[in-house]
VEXNUDO-919406 format. One record per residue (C-alpha): x, y, z; residue in one letter; residue number from 1. Coordinates in steps of 0.25 Angstrom, whole numbers, plus 5000, padded with zeros to 4 digits. Layout:
# residues N
PT, X, Y, Z, a, NUM
...
END
This chain:
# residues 321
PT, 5280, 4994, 5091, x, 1
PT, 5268, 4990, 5098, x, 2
PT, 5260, 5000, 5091, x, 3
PT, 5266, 4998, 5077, x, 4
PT, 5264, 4982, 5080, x, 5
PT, 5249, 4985, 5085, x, 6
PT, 5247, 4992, 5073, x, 7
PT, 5252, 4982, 5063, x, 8
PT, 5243, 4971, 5070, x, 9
PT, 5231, 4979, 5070, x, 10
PT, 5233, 4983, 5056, x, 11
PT, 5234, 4968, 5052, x, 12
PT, 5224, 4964, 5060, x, 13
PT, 5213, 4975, 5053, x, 14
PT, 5219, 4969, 5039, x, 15
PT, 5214, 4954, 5043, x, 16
PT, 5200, 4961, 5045, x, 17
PT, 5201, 4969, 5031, x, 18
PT, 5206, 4957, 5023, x, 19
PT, 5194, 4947, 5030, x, 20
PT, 5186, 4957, 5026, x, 21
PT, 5190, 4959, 5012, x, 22
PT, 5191, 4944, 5010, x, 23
PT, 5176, 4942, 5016, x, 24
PT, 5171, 4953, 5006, x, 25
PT, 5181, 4948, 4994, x, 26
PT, 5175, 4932, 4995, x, 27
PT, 5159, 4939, 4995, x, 28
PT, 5160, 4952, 4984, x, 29
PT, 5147, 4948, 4981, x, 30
PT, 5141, 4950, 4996, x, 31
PT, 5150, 4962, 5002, x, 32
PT, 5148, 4976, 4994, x, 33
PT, 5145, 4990, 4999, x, 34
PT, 5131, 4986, 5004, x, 35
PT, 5136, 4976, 5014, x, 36
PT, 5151, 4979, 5018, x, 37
PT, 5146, 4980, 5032, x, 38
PT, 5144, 4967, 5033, x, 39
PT, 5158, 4963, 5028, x, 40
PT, 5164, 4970, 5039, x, 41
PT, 5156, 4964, 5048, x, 42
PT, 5158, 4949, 5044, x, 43
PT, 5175, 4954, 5042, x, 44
PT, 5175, 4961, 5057, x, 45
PT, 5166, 4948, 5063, x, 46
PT, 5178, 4938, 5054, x, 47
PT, 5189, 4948, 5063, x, 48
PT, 5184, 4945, 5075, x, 49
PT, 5182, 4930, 5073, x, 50
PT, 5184, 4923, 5084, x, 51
PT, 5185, 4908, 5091, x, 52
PT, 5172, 4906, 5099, x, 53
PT, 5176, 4903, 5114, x, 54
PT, 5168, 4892, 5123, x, 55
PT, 5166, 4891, 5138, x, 56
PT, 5178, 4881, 5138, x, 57
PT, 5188, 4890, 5132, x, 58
PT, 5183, 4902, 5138, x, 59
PT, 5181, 4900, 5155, x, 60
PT, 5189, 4886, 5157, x, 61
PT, 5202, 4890, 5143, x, 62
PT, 5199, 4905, 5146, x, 63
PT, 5204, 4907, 5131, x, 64
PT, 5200, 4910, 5116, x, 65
PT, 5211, 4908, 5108, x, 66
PT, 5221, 4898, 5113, x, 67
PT, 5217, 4883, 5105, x, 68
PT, 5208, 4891, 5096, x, 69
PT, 5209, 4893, 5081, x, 70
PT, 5205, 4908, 5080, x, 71
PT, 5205, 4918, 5067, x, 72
PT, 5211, 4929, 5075, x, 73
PT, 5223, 4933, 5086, x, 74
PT, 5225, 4944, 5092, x, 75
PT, 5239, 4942, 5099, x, 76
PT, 5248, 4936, 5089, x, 77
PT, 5253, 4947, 5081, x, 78
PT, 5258, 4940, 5070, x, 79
PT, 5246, 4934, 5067, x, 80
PT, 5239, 4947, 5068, x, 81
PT, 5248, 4951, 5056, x, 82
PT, 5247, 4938, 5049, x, 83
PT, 5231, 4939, 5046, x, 84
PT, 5229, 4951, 5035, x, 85
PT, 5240, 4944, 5028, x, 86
PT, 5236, 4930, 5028, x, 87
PT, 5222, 4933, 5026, x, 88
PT, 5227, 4940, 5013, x, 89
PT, 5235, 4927, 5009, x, 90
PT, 5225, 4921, 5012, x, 91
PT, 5215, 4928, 5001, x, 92
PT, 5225, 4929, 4990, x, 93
PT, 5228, 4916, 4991, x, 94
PT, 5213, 4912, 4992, x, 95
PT, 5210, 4923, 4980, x, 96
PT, 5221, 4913, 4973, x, 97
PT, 5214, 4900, 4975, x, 98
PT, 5202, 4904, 4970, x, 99
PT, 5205, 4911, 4958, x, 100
PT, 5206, 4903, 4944, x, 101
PT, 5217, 4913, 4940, x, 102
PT, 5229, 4910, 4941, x, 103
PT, 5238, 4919, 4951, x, 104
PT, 5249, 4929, 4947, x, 105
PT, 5262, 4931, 4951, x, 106
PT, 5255, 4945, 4960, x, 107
PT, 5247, 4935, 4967, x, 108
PT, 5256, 4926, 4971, x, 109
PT, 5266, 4936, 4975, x, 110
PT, 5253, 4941, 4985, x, 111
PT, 5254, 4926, 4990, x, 112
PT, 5269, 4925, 4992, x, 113
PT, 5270, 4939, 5000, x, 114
PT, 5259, 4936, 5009, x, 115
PT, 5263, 4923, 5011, x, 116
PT, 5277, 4930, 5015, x, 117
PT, 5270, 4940, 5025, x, 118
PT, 5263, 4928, 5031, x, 119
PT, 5275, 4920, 5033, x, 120
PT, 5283, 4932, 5040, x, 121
PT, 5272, 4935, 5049, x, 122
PT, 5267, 4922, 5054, x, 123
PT, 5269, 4910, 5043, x, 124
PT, 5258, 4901, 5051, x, 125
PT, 5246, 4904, 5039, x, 126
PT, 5255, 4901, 5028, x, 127
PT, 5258, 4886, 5035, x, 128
PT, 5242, 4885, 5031, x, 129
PT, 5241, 4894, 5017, x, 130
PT, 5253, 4886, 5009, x, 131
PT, 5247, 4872, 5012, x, 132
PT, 5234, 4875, 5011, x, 133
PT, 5234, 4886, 5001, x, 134
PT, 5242, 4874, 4992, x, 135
PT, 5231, 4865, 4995, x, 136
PT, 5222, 4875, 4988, x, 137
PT, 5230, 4878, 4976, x, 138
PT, 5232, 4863, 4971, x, 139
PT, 5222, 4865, 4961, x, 140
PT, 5226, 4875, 4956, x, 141
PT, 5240, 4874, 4954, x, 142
PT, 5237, 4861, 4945, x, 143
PT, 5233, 4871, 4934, x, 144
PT, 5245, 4881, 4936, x, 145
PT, 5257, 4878, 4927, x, 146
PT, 5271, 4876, 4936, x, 147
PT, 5275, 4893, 4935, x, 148
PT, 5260, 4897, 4940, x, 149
PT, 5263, 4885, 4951, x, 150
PT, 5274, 4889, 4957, x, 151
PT, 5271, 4903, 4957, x, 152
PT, 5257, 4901, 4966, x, 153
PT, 5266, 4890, 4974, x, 154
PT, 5275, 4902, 4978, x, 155
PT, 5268, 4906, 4993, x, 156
PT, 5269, 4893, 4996, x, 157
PT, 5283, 4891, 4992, x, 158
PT, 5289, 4902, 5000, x, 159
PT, 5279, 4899, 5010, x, 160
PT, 5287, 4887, 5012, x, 161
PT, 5299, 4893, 5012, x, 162
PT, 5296, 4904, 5020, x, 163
PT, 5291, 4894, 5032, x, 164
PT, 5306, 4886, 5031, x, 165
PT, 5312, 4898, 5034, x, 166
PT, 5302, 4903, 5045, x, 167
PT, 5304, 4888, 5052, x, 168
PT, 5320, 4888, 5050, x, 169
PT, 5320, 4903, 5056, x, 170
PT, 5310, 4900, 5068, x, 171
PT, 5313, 4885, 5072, x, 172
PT, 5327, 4883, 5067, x, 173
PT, 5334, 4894, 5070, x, 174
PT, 5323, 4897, 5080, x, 175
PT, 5321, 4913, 5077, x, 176
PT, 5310, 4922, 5084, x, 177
PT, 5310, 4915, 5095, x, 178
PT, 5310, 4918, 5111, x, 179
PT, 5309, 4904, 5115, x, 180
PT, 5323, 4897, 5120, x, 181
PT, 5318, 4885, 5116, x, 182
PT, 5317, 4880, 5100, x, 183
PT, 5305, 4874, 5094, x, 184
PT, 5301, 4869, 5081, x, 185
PT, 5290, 4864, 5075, x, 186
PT, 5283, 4849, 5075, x, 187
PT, 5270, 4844, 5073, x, 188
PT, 5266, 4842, 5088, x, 189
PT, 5252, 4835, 5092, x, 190
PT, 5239, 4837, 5086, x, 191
PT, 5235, 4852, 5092, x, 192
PT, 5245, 4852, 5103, x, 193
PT, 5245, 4867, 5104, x, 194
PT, 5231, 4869, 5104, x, 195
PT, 5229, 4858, 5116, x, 196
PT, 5241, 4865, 5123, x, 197
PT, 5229, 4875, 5127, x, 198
PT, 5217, 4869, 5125, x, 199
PT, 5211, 4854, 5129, x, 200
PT, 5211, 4845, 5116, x, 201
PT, 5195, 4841, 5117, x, 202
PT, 5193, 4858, 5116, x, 203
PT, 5201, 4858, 5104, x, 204
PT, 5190, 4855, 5095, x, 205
PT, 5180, 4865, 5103, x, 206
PT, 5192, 4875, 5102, x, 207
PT, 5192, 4874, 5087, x, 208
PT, 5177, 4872, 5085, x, 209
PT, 5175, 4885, 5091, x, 210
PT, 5184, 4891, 5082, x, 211
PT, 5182, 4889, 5070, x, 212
PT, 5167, 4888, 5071, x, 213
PT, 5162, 4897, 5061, x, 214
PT, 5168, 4891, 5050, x, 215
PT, 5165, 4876, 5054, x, 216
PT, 5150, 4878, 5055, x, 217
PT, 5151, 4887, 5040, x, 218
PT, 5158, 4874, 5035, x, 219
PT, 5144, 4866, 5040, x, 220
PT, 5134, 4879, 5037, x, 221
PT, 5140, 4880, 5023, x, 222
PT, 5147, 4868, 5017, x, 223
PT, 5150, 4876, 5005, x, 224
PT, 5160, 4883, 5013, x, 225
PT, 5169, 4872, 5010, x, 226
PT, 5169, 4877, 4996, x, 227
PT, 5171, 4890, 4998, x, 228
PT, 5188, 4892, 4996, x, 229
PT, 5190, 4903, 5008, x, 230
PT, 5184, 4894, 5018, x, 231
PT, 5191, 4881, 5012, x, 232
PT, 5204, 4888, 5009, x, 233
PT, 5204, 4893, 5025, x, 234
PT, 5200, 4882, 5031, x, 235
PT, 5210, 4875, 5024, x, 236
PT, 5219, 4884, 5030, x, 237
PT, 5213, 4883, 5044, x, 238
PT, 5215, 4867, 5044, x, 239
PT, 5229, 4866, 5040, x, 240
PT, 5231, 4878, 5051, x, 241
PT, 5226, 4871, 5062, x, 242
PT, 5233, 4858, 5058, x, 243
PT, 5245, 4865, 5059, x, 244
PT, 5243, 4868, 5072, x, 245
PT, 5238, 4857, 5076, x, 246
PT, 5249, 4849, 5072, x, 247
PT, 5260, 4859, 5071, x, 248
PT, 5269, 4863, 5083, x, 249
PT, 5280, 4871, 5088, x, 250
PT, 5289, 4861, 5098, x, 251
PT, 5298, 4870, 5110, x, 252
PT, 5293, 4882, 5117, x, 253
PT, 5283, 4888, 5106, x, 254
PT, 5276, 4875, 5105, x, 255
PT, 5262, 4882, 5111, x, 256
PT, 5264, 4894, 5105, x, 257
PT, 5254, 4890, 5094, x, 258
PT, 5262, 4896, 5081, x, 259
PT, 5257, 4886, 5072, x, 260
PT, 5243, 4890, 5077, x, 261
PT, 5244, 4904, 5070, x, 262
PT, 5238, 4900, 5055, x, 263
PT, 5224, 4895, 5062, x, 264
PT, 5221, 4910, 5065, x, 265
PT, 5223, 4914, 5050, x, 266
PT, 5217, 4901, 5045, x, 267
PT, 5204, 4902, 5055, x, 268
PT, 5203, 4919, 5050, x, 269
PT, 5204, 4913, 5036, x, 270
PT, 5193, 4902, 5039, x, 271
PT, 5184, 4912, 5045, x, 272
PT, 5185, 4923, 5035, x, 273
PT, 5183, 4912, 5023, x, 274
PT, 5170, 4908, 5032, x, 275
PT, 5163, 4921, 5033, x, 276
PT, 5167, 4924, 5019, x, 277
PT, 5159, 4913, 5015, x, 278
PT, 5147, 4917, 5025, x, 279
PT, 5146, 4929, 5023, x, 280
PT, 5138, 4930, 5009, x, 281
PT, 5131, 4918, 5014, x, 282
PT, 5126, 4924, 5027, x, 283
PT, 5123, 4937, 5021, x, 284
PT, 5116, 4935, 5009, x, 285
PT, 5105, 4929, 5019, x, 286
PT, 5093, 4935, 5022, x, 287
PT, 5090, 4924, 5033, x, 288
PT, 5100, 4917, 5039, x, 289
PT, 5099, 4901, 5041, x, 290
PT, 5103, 4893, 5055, x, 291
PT, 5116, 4890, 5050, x, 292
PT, 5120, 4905, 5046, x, 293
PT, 5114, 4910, 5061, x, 294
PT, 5124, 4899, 5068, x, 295
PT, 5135, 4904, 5057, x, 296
PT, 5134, 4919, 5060, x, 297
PT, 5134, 4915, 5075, x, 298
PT, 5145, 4908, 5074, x, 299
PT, 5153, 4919, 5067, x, 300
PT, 5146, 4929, 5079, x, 301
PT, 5153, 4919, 5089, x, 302
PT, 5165, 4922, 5081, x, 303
PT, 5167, 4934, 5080, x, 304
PT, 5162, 4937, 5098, x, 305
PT, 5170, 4927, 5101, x, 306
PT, 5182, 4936, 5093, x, 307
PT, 5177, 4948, 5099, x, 308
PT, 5179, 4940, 5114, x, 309
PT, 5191, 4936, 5112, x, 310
PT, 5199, 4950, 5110, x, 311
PT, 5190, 4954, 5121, x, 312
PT, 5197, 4942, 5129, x, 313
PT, 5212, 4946, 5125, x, 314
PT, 5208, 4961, 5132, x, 315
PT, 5202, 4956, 5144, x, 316
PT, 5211, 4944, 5148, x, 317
PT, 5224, 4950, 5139, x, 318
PT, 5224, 4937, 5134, x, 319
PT, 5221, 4930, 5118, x, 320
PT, 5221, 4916, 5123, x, 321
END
């Protein structure tokens, strides 16, 4: 079971890296060919190892990398593992969708309703971000769509909802899947009182900072950015994510267990992906490269070591905090 289990996770975990890859190449078909593929598997490999940069605090008085960050990646929660290839994939059909002037199919939204299925039985924590964001995005178009073609792009979200009824009947009313005695529920608890729970409050901004830093300084660098739909669309997603887990809590015994935590993973992947999508052609089309792209590419070189440290951390301590 081990070895079959190993194996899906692994098999998962390669589809993440070949979906961030083809989305990178799909968003820039006029930069990737034949000639410079190498480069494309560079920036995809550096995007997989993608990492929250440490700081003396954390590192000799917290002696930890993950715990009160916002990271792209895990590497011991196994349903998450399996969660990535397929919301990444929701992701880009739904992103394909909002940026297209056609109107989508019955096929296509099919695709949407399957995946948003898959997600919900794996791990429903991205889909409480995609249906109130995604929603957001689609207002504009839906005042053009006649009430058939309304309905029928509302379905993902419809069954969404549905779906997460019965999820939070089975889990918290009839209390399934559970191996602690004591019940628990959910309620909104006070702001970030899981993340303090292991980290002091005034580090809290220094703990995000220091997380999500590539993409903060490409929103200063680059202001037109904020234009570009992938980085909007995921960092919409990001903000809802970590205001839900901020605000949102699980009272009993799983009350520090973090599970409203899990969407920030997908959502900070998804922000960091949609950032070097956009860099990319821009960095590369250089011949010289300005201050501003030297401190972007060391940013992202922070990134990706401080990745590369962390899974060297888990193997010497045998610990992912």
């Amino acid at each position: 079971m081990n070895w079959v289990t190993i194996g899906l996770l692994s098999v998962a975990t390669a589809t993440k890296y070949y979906l961030s890859r083809e989305i990178i190449a799909s968003l820039n078909q006029s930069i990737f060919n034949k000639n410079n593929y190498n480069y494309l598997t560079f920036i995809a490999l550096c995007l997989f190892f993608c990492f929250s940069i440490p700081d003396p605090f954390s590192w000799f008085i917290l002696k930890q990398m993950y715990v009160g960050r916002i990271v792209p990646t895990v590497w011991h929660n196994s349903t998450t593992i399996l969660l990535f290839p397929f919301a990444i994939l929701l992701f880009w059909k739904q992103l394909k969708l909002l940026n297209s002037t056609i109107k989508p199919g019955f096929k296509e939204i099919f695709i949407l309703n399957v995946l948003v299925l898959v997600n919900l039985i794996i791990k429903p924590s991205f889909i409480f971000v995609y249906v109130p964001v995604t929603f957001l995005f689609s207002l504009k178009k839906l005042r053009s769509y006649s009430m058939k073609e309304t309905i029928l792009y509302l379905t993902p979200f419809i069954s969404s909802g549905l779906m997460i009824i019965i999820q939070y009947y089975i889990i918290y009313q009839l209390q399934k899947g559970t191996m602690q005695a004591e019940e628990s529920s959910v309620s909104i608890g006070a702001p970030f009182a899981v993340y303090t729970y292991f980290i002091p409050k005034w580090y809290l901004p220094v703990s995000f900072f220091l997380s999500l830093l590539l993409p903060l300084y490409a929103m200063i660098a680059y202001r037109e950015i904020l234009k570009y739909t992938p980085f909007l669309y995921s960092l919409a997603l990001t903000i809802l994510g970590i205001i839900i887990s901020a605000t949102v809590i699980e009272t009993g015994s799983r009350m520090y267990h973090g599970n409203f935590m899990w969407q920030n993973v997908v959502c900070c992947h998804l922000l960091f992906l949609s950032t070097t999508a956009f860099l990319a052609p821009i960095i590369l089309a250089k011949k010289s490269w300005s201050k501003k792209d030297l401190i972007l590419i060391t940013f992202l070189i922070l990134h990706v070591f401080s990745g590369a440290l962390y899974l060297i951390k888990i193997g010497t301590t045998n610990s992912y905090y």
